[in-house]
C-alpha positions in Angstrom: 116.1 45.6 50.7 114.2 46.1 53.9 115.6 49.0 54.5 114.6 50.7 51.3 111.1 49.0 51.4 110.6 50.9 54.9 112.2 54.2 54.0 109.9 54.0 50.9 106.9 53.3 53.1 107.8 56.1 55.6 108.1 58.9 52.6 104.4 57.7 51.4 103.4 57.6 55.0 104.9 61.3 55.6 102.1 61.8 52.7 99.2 60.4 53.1 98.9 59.5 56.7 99.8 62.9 58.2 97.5 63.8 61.7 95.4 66.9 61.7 97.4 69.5 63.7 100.8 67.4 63.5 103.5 67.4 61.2 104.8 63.9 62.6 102.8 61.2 61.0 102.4 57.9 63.5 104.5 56.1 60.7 107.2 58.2 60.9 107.7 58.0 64.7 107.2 54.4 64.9 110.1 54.4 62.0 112.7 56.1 64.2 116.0 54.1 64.6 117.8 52.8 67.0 121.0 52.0 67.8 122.4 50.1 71.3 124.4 46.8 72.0 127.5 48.2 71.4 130.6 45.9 71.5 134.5 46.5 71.5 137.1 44.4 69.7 140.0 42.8 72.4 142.5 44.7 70.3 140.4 47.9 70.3 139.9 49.0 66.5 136.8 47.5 65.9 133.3 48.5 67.3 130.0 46.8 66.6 126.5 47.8 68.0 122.9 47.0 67.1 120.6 49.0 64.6 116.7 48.5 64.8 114.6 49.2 62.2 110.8 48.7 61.1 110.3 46.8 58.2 106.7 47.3 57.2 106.5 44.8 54.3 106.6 42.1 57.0 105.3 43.6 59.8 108.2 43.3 62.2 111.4 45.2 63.8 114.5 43.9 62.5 117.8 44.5 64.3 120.9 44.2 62.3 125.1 44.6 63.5 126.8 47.3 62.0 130.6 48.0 62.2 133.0 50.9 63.1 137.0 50.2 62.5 139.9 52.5 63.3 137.4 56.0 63.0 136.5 55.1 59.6 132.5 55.6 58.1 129.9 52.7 59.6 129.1 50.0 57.6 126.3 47.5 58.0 127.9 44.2 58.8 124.8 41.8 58.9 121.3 41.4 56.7 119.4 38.9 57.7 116.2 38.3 55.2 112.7 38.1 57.5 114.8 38.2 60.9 117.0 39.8 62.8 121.1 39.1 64.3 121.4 39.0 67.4 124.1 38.3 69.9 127.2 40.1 68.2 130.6 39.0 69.7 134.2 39.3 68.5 136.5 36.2 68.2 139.4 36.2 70.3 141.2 36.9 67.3 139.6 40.1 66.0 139.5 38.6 62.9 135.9 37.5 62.6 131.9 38.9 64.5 130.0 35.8 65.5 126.2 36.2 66.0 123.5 34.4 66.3 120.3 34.1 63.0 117.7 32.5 62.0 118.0 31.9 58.0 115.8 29.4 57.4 117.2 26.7 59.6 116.5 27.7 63.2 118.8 30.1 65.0 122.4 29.1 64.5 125.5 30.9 65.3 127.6 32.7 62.3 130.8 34.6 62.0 131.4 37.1 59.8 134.8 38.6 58.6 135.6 42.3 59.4 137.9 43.1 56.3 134.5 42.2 54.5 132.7 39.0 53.1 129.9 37.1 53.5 129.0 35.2 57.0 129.6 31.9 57.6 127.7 29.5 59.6 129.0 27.4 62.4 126.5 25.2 63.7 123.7 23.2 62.2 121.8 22.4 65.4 118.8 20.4 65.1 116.8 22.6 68.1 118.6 26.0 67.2 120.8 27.7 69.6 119.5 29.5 72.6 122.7 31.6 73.9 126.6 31.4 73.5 129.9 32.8 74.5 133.4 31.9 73.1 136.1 30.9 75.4 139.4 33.0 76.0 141.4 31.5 72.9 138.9 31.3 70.2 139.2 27.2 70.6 135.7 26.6 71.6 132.0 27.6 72.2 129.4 26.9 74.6 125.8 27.3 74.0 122.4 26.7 75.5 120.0 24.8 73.5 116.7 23.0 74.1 116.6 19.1 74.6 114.7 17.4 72.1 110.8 16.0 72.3 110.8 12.8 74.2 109.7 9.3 72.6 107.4 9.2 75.2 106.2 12.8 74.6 105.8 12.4 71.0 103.9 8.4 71.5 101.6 10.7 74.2 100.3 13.4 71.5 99.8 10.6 68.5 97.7 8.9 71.0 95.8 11.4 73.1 96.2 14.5 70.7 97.1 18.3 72.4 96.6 18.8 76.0 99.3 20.8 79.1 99.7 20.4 82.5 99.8 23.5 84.3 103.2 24.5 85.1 104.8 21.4 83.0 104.7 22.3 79.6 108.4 23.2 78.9 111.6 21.9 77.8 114.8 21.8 79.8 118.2 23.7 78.1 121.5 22.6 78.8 125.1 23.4 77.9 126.5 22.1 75.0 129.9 22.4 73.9 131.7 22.8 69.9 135.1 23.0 69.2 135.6 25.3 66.7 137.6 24.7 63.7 137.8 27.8 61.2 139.1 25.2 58.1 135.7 23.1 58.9 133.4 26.4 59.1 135.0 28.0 56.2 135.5 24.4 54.0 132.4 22.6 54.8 130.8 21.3 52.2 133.0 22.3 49.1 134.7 18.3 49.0 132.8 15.2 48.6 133.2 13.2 51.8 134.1 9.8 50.9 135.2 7.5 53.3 138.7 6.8 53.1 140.4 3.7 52.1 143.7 1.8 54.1 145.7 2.6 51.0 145.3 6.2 51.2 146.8 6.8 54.0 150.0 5.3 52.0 149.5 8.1 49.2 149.6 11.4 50.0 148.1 12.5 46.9 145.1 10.2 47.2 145.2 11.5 50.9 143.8 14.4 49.7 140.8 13.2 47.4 139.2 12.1 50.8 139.8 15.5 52.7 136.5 16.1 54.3 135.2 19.1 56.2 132.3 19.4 58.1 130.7 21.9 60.3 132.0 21.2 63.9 129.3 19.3 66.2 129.0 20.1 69.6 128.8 17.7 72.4 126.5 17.9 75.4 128.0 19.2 78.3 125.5 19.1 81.0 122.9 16.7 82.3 120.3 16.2 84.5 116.8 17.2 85.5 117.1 21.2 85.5 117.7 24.2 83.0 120.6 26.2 82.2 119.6 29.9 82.5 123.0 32.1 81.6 126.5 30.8 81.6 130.2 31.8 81.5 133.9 30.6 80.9 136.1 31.1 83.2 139.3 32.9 81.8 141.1 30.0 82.0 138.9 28.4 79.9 138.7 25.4 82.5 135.4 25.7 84.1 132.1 27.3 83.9 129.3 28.8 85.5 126.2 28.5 84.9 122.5 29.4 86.3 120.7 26.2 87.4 116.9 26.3 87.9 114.6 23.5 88.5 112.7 24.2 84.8 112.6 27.2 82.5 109.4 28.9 83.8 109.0 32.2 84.7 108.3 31.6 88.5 111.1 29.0 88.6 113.9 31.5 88.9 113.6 31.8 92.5 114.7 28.1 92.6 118.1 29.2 90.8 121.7 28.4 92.2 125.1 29.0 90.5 127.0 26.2 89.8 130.4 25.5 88.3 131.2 22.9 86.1 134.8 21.6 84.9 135.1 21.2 81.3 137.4 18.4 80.8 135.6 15.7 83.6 132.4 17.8 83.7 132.4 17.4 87.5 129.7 20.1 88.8 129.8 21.7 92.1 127.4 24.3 93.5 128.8 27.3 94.7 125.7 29.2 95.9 122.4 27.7 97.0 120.7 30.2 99.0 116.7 29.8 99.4 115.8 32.1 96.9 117.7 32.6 93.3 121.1 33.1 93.1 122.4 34.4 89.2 125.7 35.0 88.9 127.5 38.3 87.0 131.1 38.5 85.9 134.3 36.7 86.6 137.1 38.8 88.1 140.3 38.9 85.2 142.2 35.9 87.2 139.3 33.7 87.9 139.3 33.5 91.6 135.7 35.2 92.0 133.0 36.3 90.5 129.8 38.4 91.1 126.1 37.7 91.7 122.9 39.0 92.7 120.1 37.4 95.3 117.7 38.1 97.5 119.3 35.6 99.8 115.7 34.1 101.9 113.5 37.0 100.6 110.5 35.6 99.2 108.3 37.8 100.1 109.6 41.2 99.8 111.9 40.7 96.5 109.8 41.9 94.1 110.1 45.5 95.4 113.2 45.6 97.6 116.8 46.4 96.1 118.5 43.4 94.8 121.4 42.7 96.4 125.4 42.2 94.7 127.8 40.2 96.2 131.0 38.9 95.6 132.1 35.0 95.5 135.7 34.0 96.4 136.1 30.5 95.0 139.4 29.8 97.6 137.5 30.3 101.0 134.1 29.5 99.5 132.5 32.7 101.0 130.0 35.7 99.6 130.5 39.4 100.8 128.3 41.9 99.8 128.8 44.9 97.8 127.8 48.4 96.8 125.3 48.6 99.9 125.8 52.5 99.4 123.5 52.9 96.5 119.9 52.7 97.6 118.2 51.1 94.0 118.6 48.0 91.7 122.1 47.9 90.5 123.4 45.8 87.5 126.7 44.6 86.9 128.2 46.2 83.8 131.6 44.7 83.8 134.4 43.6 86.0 137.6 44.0 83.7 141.2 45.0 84.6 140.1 48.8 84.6 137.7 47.8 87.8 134.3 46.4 88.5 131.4 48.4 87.7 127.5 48.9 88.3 124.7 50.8 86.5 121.9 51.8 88.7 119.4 54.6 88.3 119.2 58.0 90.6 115.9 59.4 90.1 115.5 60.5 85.9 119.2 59.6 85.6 121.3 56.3 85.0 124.6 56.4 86.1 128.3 54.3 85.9 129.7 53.3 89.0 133.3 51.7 89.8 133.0 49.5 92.6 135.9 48.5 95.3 135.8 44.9 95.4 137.8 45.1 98.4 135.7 47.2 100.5 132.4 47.3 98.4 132.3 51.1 98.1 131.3 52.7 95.1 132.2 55.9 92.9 130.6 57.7 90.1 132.6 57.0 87.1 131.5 61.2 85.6 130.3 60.7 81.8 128.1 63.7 80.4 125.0 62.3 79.6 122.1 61.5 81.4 121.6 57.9 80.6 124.0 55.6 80.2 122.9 52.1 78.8 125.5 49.5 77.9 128.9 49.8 78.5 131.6 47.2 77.2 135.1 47.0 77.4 138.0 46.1 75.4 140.2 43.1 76.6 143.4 43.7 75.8 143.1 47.6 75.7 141.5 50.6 77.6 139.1 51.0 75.2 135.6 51.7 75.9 132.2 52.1 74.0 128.8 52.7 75.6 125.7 53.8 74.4 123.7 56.9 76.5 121.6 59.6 75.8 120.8 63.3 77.0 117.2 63.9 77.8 117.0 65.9 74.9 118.3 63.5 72.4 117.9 59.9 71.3 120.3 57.1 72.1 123.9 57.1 70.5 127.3 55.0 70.7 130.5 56.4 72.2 133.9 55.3 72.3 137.5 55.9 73.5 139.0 56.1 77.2 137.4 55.6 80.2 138.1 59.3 82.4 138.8 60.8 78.5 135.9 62.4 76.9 134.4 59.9 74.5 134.0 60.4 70.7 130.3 60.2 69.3 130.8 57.2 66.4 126.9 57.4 65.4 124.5 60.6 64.6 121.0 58.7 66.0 119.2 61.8 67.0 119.9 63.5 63.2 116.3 61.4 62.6 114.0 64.2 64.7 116.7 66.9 63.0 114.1 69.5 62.3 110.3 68.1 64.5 108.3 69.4 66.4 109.3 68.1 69.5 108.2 68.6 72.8 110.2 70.8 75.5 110.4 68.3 78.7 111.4 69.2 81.9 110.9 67.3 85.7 108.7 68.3 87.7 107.9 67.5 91.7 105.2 68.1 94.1 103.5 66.9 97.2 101.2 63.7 97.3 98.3 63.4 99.6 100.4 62.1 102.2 103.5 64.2 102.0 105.2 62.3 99.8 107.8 63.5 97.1 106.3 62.5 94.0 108.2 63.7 89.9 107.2 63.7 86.9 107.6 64.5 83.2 105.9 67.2 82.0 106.2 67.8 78.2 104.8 71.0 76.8 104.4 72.9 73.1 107.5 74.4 72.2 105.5 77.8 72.0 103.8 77.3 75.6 102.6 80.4 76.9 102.5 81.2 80.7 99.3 81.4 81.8 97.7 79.8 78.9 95.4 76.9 80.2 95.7 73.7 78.0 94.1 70.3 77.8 95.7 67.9 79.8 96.9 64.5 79.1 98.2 62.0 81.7 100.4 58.8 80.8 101.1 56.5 83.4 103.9 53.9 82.9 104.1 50.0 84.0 106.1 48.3 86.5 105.1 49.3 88.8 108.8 49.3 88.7 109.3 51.3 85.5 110.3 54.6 85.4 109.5 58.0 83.3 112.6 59.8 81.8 112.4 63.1 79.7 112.3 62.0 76.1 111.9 63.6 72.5 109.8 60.9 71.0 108.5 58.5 73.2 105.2 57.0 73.8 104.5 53.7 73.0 100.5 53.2 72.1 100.1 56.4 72.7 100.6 59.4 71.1 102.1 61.8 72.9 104.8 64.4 70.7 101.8 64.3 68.4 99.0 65.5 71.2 101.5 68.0 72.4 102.2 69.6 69.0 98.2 69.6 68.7 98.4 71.8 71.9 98.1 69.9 74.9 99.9 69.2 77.7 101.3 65.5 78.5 102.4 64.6 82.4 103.8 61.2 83.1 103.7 60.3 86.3 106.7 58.9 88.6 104.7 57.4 91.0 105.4 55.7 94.2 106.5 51.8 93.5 108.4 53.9 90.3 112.3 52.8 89.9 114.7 55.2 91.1 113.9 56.4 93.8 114.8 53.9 96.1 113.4 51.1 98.3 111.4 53.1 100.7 109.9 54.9 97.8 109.1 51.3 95.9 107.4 50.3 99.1 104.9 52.8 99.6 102.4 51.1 97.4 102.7 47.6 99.0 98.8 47.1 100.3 97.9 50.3 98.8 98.3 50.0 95.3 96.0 51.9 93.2 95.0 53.9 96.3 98.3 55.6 96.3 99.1 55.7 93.1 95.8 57.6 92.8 96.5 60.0 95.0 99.9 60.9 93.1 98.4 61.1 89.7 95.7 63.4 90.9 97.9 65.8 93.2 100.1 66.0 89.7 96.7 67.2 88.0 96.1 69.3 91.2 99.2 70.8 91.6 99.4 72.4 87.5 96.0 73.3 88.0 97.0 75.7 90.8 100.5 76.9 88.4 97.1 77.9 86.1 98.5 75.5 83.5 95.5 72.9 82.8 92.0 73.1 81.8 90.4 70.4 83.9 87.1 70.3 81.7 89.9 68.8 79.0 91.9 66.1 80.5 92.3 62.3 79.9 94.6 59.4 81.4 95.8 56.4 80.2 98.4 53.7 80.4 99.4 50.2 80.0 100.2 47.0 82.6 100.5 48.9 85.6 99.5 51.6 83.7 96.5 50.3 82.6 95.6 48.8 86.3 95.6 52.6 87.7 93.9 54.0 84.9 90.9 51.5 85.7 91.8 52.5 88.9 90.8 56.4 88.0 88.3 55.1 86.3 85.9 53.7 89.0 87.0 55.8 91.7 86.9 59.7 90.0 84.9 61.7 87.7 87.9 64.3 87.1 88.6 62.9 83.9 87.0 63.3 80.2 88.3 60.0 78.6 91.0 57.0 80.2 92.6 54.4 78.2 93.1 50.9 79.8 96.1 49.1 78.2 96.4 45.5 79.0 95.3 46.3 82.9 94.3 44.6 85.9 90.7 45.2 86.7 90.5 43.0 89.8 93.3 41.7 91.9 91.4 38.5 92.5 90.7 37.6 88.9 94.5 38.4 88.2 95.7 36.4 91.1 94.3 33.5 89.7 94.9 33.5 86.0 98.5 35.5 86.0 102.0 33.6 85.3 103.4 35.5 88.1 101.2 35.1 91.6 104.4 36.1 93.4 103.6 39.4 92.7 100.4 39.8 93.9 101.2 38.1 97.4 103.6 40.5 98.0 102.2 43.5 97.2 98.8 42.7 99.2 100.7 40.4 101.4 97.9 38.2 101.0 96.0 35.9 99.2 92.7 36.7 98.5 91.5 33.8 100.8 93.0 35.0 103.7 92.6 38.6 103.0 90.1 39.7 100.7 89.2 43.0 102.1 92.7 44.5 100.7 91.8 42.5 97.6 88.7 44.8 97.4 90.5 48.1 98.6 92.7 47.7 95.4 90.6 46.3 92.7 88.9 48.9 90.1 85.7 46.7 90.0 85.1 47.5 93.5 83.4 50.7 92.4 82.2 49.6 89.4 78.9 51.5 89.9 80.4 54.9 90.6 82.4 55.0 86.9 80.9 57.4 84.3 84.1 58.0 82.2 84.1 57.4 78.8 87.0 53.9 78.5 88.6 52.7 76.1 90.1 49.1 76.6 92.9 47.7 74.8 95.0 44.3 75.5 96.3 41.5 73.9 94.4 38.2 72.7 97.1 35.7 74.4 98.2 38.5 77.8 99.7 35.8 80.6 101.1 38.9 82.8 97.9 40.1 82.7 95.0 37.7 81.7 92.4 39.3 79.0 89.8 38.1 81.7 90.4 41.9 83.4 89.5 43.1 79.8 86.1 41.5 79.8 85.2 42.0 83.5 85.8 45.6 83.4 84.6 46.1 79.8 80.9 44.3 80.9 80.9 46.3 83.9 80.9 49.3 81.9 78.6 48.6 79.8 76.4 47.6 82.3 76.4 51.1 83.3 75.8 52.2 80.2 79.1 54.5 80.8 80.7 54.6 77.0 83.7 52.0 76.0 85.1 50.1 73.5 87.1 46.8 73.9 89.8 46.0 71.5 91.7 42.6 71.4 94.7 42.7 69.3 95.0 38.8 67.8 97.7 37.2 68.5 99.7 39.3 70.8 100.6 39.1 74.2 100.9 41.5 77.0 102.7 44.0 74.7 102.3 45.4 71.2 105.4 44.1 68.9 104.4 44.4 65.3 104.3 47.6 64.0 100.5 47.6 61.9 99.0 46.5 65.3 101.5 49.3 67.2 100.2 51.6 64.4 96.5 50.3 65.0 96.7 51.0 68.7 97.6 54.7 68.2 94.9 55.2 65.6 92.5 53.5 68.0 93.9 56.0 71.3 94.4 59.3 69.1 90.9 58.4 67.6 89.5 58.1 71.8 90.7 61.1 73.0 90.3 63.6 70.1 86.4 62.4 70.5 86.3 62.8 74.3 89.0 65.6 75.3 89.3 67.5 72.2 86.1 68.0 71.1 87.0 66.8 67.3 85.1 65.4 64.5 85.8 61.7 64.1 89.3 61.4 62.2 89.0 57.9 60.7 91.8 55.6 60.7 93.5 55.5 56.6 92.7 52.9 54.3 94.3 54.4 51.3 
């Protein structure tokens, strides 16, 4: 049903909410599919994977499982009314997907059976279930799930009513533990449960009057004054590991160890304790090690130098790192009986890896595409399925034999069959300083050499995010539609950008926003002197980090007809002081502000307040902790006090991104609307209302 309700929406969209000069309506792309997640059965015949929708009658994005057995036609597995399923996973047995819903009862874990039928659910927790993962057999589950509100918590808030302590306003998780029972899952609640009499037991046909089933309940498996963050059997099904951290706040991850706990006398033991956090990543097949990442003592670089993989051996107790040859953050896919093995970026590209465990040495596993997302692997086979894309093309799922070319099972990128998409390509040039800067240049698919266009510049977040050549991306902003109106879009790689490595992420560390300007304007510089631009048309926006250099641009250069701020940072101090990650700021600046504020000045947009003149539009969200609506106001009143033209908007409700669709869809109007005005020279095109 909410499938057809948003198809039905995006055909009167295609209608009546086409822009002027672009065959794409802002519904349609914000209606574009996706598919990811993928998951392989132990025996190999089955796949699953994720599809995301937009449902538009509820304003949300709803991801669903969907199914693939022995080559035959996909079929959706899961609907799940006002909500998504999450968290797919085969039984041991192949006989059954477990995943994890919210159906009017909190999130609870289901299975579902893949010859067809309806799902069943497994647990009935009180608090809902946070995360899970079946053991080796099928025989039990563990899962994370929040402890309950305190007497003493609940006696506090009749009495004094609603008030937080900084930095203690959370609830701990811990492991819990179910054995499963299929009989109970699939019986429960179709007999009366009476309880049963002596003389039952005596006659076997009475016996059976007082049969009762009932869902399985889980017992708690861990305890103590910390929070489970991520866990995993052992393949013995013996022990586990888990994540400990002293609570579940954002900051408190740097406090995490790995510790193992045995399941039958739930003795813990922690295995790795270094000063900063420790999470572990895979088992090897036998159980005798297992990976992890940490920055070891870094606490003051870690937020921009490669993480760091190792490899535990449980007999001797000892670490040994790995994979030192690939200068970027690294991510363990998998370590199965075909090998262990790493995703990590190289510039525009994500590749595979296989990693010696021995010797720590790694080797590009060759796959034809230019991103590769998730892999997974079969368990009893050597099977395969990943999800990746080419730059031209949106993300698909492919499966078969690893070193075998892989078979496509879905058709993702049929949805921008036939639109006017942009033609990408990566560029590079020279920074103020010498250094090597890329970016994405999208152009008109009729672009004409020596034709000067308008010029838009998107910037991305992270700083640690990264631009990649794609057909329909964007976010808030517009971008296939501005480029089919005929402009030209370049997004920016710029230093502190992933993928490039760690001496690249640090070039920004006590010059951020300096630095970063200089990149964005010798990319403006540099197609102005390939006589592609028209610098009296040009504009720049972004969002987070984005959004700080575009303020940035803002109060430091006049080169620009119109900027968008997204959710930015104004002024370092006023972040420091109000963000949910401080960390951050300390490290980049290498300072606080009351030790060092001159580099606090040196980076903040306000700074120059009095030299901006560009026209601004502002845009962040009501409830931002990343980055505190605070920077809205500041820089929005020191606009205004300079009479320079801007408009704030506060989406309600939302954070420091944009997740609904109607308030995605609002934010486009409200950019599109901004630019057309300043850049473009167009008549005021007013947001729909029929």
């Amino acid at each position: 049903m909410k499938y057809f309700l948003s198809v039905m929406l995006l055909v009167c969209g295609v209608q009546l909410f086409a822009q002027k000069n672009a065959s794409i309506s802002f519904e349609q792309w914000i209606s574009l599919k996706g598919v990811g997640s993928p998951q392989i059965s132990p025996d190999g015949k089955t796949i699953i994977y994720t599809v995301g929708t937009t449902d538009w009658a509820n304003n949300s994005y709803d991801s669903e499982i969907w199914m693939v057995r022995n080559g035959e036609p996909a079929v959706q597995l899961t609907r799940t009314a006002k909500g998504s399923s999450m968290a797919a996973r085969f039984t041991p047995d192949n006989r059954f997907v477990s995943f994890l819903a919210d159906r009017g009862d909190k999130t609870q874990l289901y299975i579902i059976p893949v010859n067809g039928g309806e799902a069943f659910q497994v647990t009935k927790d009180d608090e809902g279930i946070g995360s899970y993962e079946w053991n080796n057999d099928g025989t039990q589950v563990v899962y994370t799930r929040q402890e309950l509100e305190s007497k003493l918590e609940k006696t506090t808030k009749e009495r004094f009513g609603a008030f937080s302590v900084d930095g203690e306003e959370y609830r701990l998780s811990h492991l819990w533990i179910l054995n499963f029972n299929l009989d109970s899952v699939l019986l429960a609640g179709q007999l009366p449960c009476y309880p049963k009499p002596d003389s039952a037991a005596k006659d076997s046909s009475k016996a059976r009057l007082y049969e009762c089933y009932k869902l399985p309940v889980a017992k708690k498996l861990t305890e103590g004054n910390f929070t489970v963050n991520g866990f995993a059997w052992s393949p013995d099904g013996k022990k586990i590991l888990f994540n400990s951290q002293r609570n579940p706040m954002i900051l408190s991850g740097s406090s995490s160890d790995i510790v193992v706990i045995d399941v039958k006398t739930k003795k813990t033991d922690t295995l790795v304790k270094n000063p900063t956090g420790d999470f572990f990543g895979r088992w090897n097949t036998d159980g005798t090690a297992f990976t992890y990442s940490s920055a070891v003592n870094d606490s003051v670089s870690n937020y921009y130098k490669n993480n760091r993989l190792f490899i535990y051996e449980l007999s001797t107790r000892s670490s040994r790192e790995i994979a030192t040859d690939i200068d970027e953050n690294k991510y363990v896919a998998d370590w199965n009986r075909q090998g262990l093995f790493v995703t990590a970026l190289e510039k525009t590209k994500q590749k595979l890896y296989s990693v010696d465990p021995k010797t720590g040495r790694v080797k590009i596993v060759n796959m034809p595409y230019d991103l590769i997302g998730s892999v997974a692997f079969s368990r009893n086979t050597d099977r395969v399925v990943v999800s990746a894309r080419n730059y031209s093309g949106l993300n698909e799922i492919y499966e078969g034999t690893m070193n075998q070319p892989l078979k496509k099972v879905t058709n993702n990128s049929a949805q921008i069959a036939g639109w006017n998409t942009p033609l990408n390509e990566v560029i590079e040039w020279k920074s103020s300083d010498g250094s090597s800067i890329e970016g994405v240049l999208s152009k008109p698919k009729n672009f004409t050499a020596g034709k000067r266009y308008p010029l838009l510049v998107v910037i991305h977040g992270g700083p640690t995010g990264i631009d990649i050549p794609d057909p329909a991306t964007g976010y808030v902003y517009p971008l296939i539609q501005w480029v089919e109106k005929g402009a030209l879009v370049l997004r920016v790689n710029y230093r502190g950008s992933a993928g490039y490595g760690e001496k690249f992420r640090s070039l920004n560390v006590r010059n951020l926003g300096v630095g970063d300007m200089w990149d964005v304007v010798s990319g403006v510089e540099y197609l102005d002197k390939q006589g592609m631009i028209d610098t009296a048309r040009m504009g720049v926006m972004g969002w987070s980090q984005g959004g700080y250099i575009s303020a940035f641009l803002a109060t430091n250069t006049t080169m620009f007809k119109a900027i968008s701020v997204g959710a930015g940072i104004s002024n370092w101090v006023t972040y420091y002081v109000n963000t949910d990650i401080t960390p951050f700021t300390r490290q980049y600046l290498q300072a606080t502000p009351w030790n060092d504020m001159e580099i606090y000045l040196k980076t903040s947009p306000m700074t120059n307040i009095n030299k901006a003149s560009t026209p601004t539009l502002i845009q962040h969200g009501e409830f931002d902790k990343r980055v505190p609506i605070p920077n809205a106001y500041e820089l929005y009143r020191g606009l205004q006090d300079r009479n320079v033209p801007s408009k704030l908007i506060v989406y309600k409700g939302f954070g420091h991104g944009i997740n609904k669709p109607k308030e995605r869809l609002a934010a486009i109007w409200h950019n599109w609307q901004w630019f057309n005005k300043y850049v473009f020279n167009d008549k005021d095109e007013s947001m729909p209302l029929e």
